[in-house]
PyMOL Python script that loads the backbone (N, CA, C, O; Angstrom):
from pymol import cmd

cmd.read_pdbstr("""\
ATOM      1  N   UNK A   1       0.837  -1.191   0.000  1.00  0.00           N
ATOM      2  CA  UNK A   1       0.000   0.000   0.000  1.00  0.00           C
ATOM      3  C   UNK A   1       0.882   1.254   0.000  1.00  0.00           C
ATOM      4  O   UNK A   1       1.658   1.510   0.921  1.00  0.00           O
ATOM      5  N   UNK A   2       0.675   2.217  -1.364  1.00  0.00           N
ATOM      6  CA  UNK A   2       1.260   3.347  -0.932  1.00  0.00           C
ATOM      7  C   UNK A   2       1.612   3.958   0.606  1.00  0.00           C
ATOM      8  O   UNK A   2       1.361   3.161   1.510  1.00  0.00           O
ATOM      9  N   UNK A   3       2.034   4.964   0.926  1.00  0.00           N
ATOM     10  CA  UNK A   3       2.262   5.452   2.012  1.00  0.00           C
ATOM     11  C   UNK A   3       2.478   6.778   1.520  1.00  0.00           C
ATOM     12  O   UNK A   3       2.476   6.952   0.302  1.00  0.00           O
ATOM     13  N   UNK A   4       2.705   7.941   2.466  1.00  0.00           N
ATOM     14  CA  UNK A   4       2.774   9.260   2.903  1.00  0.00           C
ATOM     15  C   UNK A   4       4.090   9.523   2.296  1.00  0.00           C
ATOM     16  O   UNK A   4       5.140   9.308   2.900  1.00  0.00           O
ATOM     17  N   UNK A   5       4.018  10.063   0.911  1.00  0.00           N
ATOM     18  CA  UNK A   5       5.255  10.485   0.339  1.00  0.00           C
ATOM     19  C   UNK A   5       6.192   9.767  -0.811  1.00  0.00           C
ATOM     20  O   UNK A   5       7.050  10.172  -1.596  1.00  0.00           O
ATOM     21  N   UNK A   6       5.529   8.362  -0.477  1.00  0.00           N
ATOM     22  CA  UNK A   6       6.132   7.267  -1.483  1.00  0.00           C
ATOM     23  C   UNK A   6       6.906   7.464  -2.811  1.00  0.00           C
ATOM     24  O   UNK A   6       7.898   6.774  -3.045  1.00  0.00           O
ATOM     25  N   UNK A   7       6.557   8.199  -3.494  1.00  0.00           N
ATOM     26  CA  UNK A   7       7.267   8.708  -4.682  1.00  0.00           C
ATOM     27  C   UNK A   7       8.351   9.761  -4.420  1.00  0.00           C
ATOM     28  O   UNK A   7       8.863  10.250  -5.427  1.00  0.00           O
ATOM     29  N   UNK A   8       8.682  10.090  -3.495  1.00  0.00           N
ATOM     30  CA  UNK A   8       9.885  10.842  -2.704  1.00  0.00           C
ATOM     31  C   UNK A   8      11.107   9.967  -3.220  1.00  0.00           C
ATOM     32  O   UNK A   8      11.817  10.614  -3.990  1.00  0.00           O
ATOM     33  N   UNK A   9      11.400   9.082  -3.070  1.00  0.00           N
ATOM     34  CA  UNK A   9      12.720   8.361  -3.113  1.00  0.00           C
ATOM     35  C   UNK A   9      13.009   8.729  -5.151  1.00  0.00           C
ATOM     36  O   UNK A   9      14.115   8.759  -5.691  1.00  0.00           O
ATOM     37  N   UNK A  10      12.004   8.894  -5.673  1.00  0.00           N
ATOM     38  CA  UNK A  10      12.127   9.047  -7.282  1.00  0.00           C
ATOM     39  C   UNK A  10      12.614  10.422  -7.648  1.00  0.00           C
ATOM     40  O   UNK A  10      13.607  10.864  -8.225  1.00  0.00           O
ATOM     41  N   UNK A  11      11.828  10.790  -7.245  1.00  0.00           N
ATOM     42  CA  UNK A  11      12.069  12.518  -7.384  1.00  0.00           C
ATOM     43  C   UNK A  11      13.726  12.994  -6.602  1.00  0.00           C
ATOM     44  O   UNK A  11      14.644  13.727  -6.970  1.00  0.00           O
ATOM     45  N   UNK A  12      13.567  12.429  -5.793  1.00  0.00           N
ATOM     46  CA  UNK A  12      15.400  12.863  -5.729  1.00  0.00           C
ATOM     47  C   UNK A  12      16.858  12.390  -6.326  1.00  0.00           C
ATOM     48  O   UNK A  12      17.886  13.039  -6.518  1.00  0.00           O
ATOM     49  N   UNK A  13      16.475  10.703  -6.592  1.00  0.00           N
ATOM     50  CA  UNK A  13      17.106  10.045  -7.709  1.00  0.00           C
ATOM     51  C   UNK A  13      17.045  10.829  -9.314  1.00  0.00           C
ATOM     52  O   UNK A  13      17.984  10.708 -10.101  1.00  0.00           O
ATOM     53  N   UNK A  14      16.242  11.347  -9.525  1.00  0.00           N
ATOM     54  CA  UNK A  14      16.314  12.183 -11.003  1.00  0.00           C
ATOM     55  C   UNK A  14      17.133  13.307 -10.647  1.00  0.00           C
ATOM     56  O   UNK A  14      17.955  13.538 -11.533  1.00  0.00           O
ATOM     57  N   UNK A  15      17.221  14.252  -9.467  1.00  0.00           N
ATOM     58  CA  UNK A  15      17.231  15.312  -9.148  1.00  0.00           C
ATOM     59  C   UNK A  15      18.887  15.184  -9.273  1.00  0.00           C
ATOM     60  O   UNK A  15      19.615  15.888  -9.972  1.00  0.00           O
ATOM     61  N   UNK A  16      19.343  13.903  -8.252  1.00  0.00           N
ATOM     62  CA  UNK A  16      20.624  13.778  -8.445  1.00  0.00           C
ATOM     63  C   UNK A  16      21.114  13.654  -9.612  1.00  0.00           C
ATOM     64  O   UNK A  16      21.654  14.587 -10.205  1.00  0.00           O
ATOM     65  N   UNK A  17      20.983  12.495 -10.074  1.00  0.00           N
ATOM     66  CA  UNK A  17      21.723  12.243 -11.370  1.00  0.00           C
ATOM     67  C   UNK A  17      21.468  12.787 -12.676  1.00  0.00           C
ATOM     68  O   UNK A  17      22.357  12.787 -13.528  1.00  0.00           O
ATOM     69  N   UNK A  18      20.081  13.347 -12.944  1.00  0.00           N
ATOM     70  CA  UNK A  18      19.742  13.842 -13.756  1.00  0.00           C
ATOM     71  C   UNK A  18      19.917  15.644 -14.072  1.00  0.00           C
ATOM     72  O   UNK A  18      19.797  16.371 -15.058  1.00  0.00           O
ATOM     73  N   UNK A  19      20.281  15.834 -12.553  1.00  0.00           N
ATOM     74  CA  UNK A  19      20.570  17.438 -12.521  1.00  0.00           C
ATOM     75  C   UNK A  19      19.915  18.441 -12.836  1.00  0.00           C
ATOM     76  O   UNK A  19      20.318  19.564 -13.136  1.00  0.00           O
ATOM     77  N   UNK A  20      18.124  17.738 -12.721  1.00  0.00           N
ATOM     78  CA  UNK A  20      17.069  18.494 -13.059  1.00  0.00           C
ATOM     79  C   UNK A  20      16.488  18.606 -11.672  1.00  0.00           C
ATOM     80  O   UNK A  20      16.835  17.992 -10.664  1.00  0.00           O
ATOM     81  N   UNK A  21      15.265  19.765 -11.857  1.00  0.00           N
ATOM     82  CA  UNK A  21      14.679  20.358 -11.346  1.00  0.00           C
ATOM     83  C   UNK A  21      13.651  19.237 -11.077  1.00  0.00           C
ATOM     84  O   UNK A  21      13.040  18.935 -12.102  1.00  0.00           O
ATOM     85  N   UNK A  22      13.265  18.484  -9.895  1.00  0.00           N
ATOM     86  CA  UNK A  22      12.233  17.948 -10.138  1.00  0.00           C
ATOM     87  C   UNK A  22      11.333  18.152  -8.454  1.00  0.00           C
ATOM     88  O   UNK A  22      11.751  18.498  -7.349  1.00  0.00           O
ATOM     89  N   UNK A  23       9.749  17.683  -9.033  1.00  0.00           N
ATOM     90  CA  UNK A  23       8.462  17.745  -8.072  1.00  0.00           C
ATOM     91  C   UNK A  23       8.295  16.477  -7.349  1.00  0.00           C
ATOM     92  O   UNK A  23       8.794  15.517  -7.935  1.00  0.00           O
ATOM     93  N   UNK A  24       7.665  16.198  -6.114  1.00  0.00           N
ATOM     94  CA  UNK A  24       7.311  15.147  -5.221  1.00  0.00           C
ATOM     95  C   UNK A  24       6.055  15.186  -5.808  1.00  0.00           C
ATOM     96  O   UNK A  24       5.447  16.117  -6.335  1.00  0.00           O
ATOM     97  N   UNK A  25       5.725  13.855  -5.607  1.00  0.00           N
ATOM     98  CA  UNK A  25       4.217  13.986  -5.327  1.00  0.00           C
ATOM     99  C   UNK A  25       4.236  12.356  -4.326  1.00  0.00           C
ATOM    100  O   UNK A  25       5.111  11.628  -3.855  1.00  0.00           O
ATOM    101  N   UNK A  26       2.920  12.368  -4.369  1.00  0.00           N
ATOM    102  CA  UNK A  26       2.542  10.936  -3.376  1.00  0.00           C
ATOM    103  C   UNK A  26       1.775  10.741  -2.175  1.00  0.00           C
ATOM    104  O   UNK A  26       2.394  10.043  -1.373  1.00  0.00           O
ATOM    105  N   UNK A  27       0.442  11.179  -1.696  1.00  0.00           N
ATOM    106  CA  UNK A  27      -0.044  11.365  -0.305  1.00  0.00           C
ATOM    107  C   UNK A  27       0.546  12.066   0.276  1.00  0.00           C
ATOM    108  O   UNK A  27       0.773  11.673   1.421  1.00  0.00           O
ATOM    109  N   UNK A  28       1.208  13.624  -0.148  1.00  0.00           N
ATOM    110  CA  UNK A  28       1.642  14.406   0.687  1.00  0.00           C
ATOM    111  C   UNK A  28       0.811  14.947   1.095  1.00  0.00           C
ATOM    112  O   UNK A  28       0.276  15.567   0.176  1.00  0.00           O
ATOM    113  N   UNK A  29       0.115  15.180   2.406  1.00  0.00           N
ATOM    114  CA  UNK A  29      -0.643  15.896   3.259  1.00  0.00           C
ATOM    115  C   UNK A  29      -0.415  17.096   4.060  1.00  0.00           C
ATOM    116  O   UNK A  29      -1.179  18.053   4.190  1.00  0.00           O
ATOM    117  N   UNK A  30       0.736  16.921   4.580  1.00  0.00           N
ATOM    118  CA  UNK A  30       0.932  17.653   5.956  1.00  0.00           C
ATOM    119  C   UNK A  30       1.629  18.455   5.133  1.00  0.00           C
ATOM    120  O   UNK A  30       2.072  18.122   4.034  1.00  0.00           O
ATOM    121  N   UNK A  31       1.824  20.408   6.085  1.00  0.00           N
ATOM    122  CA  UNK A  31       2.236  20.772   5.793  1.00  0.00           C
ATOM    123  C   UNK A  31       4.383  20.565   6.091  1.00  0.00           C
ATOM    124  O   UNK A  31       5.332  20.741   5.325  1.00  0.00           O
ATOM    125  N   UNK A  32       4.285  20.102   7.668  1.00  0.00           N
ATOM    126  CA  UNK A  32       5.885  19.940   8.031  1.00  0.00           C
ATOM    127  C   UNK A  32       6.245  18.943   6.719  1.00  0.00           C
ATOM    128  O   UNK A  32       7.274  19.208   6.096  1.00  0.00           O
ATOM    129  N   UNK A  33       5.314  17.660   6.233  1.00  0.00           N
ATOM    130  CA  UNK A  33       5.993  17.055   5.214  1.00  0.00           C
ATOM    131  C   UNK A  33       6.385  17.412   4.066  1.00  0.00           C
ATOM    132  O   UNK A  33       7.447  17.067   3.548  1.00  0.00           O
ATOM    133  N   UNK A  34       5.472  18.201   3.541  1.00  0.00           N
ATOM    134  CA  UNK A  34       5.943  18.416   2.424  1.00  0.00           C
ATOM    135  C   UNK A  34       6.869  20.215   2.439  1.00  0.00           C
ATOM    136  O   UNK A  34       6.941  21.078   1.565  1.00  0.00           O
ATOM    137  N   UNK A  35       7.337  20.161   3.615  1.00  0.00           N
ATOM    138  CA  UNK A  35       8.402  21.251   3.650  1.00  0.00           C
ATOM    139  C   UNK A  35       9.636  20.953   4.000  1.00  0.00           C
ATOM    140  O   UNK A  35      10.576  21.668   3.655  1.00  0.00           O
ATOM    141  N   UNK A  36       9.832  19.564   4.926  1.00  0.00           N
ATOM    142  CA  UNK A  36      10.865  18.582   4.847  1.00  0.00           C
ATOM    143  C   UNK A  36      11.331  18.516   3.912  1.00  0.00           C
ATOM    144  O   UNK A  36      12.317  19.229   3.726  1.00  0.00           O
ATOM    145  N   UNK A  37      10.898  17.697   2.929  1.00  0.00           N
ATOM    146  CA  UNK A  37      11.093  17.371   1.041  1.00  0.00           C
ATOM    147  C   UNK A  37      11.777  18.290   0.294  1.00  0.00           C
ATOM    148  O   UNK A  37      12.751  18.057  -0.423  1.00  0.00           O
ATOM    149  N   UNK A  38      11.080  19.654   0.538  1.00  0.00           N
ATOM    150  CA  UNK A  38      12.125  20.710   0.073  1.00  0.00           C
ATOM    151  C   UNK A  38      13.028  21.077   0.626  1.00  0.00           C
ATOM    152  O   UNK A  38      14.016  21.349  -0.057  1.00  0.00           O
ATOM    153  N   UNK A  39      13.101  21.262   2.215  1.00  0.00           N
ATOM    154  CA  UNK A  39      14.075  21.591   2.592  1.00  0.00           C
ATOM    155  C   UNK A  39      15.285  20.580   2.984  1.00  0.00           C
ATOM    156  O   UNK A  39      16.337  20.669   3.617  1.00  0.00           O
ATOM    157  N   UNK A  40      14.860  19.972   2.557  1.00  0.00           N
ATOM    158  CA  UNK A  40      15.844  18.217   2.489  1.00  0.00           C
ATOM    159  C   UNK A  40      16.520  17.530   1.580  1.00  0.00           C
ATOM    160  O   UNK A  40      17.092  16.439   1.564  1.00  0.00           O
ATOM    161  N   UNK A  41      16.247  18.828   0.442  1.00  0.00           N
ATOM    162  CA  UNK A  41      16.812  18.424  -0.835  1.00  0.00           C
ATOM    163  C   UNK A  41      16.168  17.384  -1.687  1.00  0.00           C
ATOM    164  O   UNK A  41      16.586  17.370  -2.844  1.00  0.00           O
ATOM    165  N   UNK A  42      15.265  16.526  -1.394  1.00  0.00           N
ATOM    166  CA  UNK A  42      14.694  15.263  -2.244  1.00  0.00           C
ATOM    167  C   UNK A  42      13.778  15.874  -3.476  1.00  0.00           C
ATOM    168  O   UNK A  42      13.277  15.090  -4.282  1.00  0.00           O
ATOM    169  N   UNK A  43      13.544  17.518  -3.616  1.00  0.00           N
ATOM    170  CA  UNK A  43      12.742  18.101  -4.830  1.00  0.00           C
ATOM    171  C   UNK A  43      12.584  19.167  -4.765  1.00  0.00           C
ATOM    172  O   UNK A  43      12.572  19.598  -3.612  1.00  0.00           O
ATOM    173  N   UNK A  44      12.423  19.955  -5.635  1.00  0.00           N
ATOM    174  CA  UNK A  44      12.406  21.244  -5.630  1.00  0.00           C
ATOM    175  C   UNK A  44      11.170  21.891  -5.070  1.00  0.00           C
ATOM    176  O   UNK A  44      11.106  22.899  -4.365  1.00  0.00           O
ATOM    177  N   UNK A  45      10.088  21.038  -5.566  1.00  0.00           N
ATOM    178  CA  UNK A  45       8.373  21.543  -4.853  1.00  0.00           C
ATOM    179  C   UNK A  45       7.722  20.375  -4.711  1.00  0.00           C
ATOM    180  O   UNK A  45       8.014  19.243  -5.097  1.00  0.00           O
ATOM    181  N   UNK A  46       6.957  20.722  -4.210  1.00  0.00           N
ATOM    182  CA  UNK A  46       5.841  19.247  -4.058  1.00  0.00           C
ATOM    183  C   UNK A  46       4.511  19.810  -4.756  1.00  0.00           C
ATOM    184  O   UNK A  46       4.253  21.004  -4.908  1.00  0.00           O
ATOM    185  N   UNK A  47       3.802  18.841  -5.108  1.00  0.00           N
ATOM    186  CA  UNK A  47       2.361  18.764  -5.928  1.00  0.00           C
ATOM    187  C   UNK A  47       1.561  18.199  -4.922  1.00  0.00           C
ATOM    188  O   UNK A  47       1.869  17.265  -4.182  1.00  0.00           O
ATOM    189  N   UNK A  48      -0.036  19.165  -4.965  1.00  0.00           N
ATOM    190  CA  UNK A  48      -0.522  18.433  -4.028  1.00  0.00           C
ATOM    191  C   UNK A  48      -1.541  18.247  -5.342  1.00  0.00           C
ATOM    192  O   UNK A  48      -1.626  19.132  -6.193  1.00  0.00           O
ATOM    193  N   UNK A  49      -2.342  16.947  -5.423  1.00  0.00           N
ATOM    194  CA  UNK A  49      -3.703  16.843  -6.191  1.00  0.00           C
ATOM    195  C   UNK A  49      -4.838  16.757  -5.581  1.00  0.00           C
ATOM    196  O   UNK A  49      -5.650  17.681  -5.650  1.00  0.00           O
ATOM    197  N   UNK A  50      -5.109  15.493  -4.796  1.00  0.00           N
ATOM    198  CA  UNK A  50      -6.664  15.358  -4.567  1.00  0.00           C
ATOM    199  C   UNK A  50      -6.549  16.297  -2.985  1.00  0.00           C
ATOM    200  O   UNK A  50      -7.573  16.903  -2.671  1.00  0.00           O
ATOM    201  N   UNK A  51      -5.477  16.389  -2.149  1.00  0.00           N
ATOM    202  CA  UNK A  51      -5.595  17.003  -1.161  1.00  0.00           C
ATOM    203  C   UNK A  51      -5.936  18.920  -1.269  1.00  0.00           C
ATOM    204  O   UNK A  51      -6.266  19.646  -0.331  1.00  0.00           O
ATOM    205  N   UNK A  52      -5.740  19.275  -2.564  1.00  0.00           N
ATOM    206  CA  UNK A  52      -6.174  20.599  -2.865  1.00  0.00           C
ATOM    207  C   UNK A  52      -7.549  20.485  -2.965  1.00  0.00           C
ATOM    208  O   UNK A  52      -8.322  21.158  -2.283  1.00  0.00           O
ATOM    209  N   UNK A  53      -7.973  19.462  -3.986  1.00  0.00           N
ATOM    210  CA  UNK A  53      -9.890  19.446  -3.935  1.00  0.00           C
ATOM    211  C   UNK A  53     -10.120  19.136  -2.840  1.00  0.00           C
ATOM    212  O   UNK A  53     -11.327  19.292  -2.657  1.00  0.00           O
ATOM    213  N   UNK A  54      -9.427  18.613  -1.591  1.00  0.00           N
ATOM    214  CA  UNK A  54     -10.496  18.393  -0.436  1.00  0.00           C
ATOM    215  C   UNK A  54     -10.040  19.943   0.544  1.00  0.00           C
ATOM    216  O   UNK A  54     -10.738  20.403   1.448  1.00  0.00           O
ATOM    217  N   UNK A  55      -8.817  20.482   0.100  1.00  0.00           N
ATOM    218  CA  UNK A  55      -8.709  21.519   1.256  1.00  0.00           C
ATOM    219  C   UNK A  55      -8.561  22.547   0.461  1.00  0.00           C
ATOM    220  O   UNK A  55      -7.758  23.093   1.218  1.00  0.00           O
ATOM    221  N   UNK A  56      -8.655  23.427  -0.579  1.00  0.00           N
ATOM    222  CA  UNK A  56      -8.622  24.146  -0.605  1.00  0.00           C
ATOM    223  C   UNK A  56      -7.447  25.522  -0.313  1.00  0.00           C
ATOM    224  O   UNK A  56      -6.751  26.115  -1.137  1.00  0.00           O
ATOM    225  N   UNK A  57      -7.544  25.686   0.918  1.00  0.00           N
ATOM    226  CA  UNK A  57      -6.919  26.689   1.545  1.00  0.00           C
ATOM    227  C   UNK A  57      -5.422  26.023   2.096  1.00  0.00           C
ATOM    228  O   UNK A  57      -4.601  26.593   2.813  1.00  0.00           O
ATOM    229  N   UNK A  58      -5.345  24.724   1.565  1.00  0.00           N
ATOM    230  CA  UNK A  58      -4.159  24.230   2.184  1.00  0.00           C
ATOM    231  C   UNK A  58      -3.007  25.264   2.565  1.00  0.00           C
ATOM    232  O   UNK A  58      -2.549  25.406   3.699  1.00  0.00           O
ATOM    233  N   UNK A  59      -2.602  25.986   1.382  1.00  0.00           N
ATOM    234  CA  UNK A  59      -1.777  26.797   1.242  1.00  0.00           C
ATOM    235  C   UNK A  59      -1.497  27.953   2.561  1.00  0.00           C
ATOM    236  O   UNK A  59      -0.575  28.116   3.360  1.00  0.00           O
ATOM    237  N   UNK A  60      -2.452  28.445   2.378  1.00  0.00           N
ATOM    238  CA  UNK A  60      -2.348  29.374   3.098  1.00  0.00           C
ATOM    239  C   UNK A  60      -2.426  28.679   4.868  1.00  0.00           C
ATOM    240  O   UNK A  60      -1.706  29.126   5.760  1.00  0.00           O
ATOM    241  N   UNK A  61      -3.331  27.662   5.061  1.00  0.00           N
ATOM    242  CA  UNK A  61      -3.174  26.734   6.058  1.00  0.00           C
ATOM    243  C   UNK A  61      -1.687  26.657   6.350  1.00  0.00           C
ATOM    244  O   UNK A  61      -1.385  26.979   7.499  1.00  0.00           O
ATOM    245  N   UNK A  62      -0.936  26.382   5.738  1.00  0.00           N
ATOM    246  CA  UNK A  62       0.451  25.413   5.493  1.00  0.00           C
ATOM    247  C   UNK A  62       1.436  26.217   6.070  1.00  0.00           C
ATOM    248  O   UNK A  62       2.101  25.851   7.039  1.00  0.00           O
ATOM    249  N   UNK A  63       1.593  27.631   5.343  1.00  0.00           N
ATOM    250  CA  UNK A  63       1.952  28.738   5.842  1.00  0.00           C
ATOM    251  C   UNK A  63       1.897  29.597   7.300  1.00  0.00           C
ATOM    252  O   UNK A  63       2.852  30.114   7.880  1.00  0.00           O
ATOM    253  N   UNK A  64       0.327  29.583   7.751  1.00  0.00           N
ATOM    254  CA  UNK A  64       0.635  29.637   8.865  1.00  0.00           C
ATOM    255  C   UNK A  64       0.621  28.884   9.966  1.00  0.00           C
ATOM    256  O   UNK A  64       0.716  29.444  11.058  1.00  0.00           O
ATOM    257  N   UNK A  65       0.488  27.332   9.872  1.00  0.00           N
ATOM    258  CA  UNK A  65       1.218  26.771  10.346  1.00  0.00           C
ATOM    259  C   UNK A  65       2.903  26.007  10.440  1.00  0.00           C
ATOM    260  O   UNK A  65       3.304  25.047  11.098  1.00  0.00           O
ATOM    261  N   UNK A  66       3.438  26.708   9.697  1.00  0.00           N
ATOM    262  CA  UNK A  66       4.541  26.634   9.442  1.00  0.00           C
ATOM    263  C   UNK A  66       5.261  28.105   9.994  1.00  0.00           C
ATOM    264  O   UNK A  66       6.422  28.286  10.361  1.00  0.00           O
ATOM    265  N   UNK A  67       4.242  28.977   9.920  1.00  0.00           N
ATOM    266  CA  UNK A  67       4.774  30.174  10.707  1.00  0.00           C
ATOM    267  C   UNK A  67       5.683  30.847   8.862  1.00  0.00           C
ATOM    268  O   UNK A  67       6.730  31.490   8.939  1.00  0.00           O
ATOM    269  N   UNK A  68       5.202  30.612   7.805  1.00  0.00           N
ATOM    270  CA  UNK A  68       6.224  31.514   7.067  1.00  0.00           C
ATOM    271  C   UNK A  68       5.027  32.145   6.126  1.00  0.00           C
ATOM    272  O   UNK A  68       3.903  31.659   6.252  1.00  0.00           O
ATOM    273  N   UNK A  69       5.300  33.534   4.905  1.00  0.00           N
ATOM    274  CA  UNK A  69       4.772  34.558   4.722  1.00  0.00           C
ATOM    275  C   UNK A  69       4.749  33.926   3.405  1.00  0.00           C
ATOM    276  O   UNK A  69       5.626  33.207   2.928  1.00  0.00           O
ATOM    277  N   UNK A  70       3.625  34.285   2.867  1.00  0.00           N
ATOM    278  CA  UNK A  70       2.813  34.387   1.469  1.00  0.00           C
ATOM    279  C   UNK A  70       2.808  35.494   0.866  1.00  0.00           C
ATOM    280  O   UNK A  70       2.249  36.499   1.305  1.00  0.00           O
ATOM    281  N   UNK A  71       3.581  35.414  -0.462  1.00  0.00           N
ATOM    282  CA  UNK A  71       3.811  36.762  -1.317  1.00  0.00           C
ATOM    283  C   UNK A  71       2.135  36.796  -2.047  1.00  0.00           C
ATOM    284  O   UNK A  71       1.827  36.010  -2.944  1.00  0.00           O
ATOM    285  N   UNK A  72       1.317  37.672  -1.573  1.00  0.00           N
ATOM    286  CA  UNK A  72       0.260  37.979  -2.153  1.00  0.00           C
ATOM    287  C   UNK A  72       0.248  38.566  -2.943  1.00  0.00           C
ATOM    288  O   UNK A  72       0.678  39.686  -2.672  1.00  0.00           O
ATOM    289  N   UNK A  73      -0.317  38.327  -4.854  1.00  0.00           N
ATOM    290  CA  UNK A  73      -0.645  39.185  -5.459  1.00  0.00           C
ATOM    291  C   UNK A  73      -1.454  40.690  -4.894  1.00  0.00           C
ATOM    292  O   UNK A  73      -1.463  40.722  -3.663  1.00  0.00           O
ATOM    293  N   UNK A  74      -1.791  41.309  -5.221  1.00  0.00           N
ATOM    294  CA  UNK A  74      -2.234  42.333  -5.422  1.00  0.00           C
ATOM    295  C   UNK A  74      -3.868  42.144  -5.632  1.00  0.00           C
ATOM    296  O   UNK A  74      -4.704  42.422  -4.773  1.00  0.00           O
ATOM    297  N   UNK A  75      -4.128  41.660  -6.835  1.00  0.00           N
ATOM    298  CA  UNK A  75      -5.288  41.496  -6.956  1.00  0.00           C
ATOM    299  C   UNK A  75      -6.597  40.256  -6.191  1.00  0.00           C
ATOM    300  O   UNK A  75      -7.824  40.211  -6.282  1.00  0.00           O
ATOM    301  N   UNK A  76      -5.468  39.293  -5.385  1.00  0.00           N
ATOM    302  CA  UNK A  76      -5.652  38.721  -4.299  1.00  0.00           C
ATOM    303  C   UNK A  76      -5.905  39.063  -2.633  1.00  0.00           C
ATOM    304  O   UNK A  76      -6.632  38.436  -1.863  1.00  0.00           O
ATOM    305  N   UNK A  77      -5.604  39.491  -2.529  1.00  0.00           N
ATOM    306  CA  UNK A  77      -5.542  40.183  -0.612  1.00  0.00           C
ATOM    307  C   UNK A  77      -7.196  40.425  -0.646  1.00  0.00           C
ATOM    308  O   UNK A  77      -7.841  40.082   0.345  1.00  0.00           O
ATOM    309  N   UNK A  78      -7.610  40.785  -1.344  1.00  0.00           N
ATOM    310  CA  UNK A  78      -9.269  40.761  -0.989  1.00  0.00           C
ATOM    311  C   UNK A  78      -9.439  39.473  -0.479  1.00  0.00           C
ATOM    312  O   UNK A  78     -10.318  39.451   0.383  1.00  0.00           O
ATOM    313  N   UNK A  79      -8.726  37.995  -0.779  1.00  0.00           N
ATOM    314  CA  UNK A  79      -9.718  36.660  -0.499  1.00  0.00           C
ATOM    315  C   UNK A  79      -8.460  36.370   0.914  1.00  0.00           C
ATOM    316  O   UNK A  79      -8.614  35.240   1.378  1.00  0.00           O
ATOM    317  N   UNK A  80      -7.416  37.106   1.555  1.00  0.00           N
ATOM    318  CA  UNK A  80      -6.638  36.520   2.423  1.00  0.00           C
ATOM    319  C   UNK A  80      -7.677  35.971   3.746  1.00  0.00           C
ATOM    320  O   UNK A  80      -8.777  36.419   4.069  1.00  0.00           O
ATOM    321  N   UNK A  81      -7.119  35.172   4.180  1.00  0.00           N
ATOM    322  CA  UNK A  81      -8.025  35.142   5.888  1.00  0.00           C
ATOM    323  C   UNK A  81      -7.293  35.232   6.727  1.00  0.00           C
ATOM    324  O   UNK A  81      -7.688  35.232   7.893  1.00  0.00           O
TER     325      UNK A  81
END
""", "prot")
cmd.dss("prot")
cmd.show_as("cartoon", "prot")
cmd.util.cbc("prot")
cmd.orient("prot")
């Protein structure tokens, strides 16, 4: 059974040897996880899919629980919470 991140070990194997830029994906949920990943070197960003259709606001969730700042467009800050 998949697990929480599973495709992690791929995305950094390309990253190394391939010397590209590459994305996680895989049941990333949490925000500490998928900020580990980047800041751990295993990918440059992570993709979230079905966890955006169920949350939405992950982002901004993620952020302040992570305690770090969101460069807001301009024409955005009307929808901040």
């Amino acid at each position: 059974h998949p697990y929480p991140g599973y495709q992690v070990p791929f995305s950094r194997a390309i990253r190394e040897r391939a010397d590209l830029p590459t994305a996680a994906v895989g049941l990333i949920t949490e925000p500490e996880h998928a900020d580990s990943i980047v800041a751990g070197g295993d990918a440059d960003a992570v993709l979230l899919g079905r966890e955006l259709l169920r949350h939405p606001y992950w982002v901004q969730d993620a952020a302040r629980a992570l305690r770090k700042e969101i460069d807001w467009r301009p024409q955005y800050l009307r929808a901040k919470r």
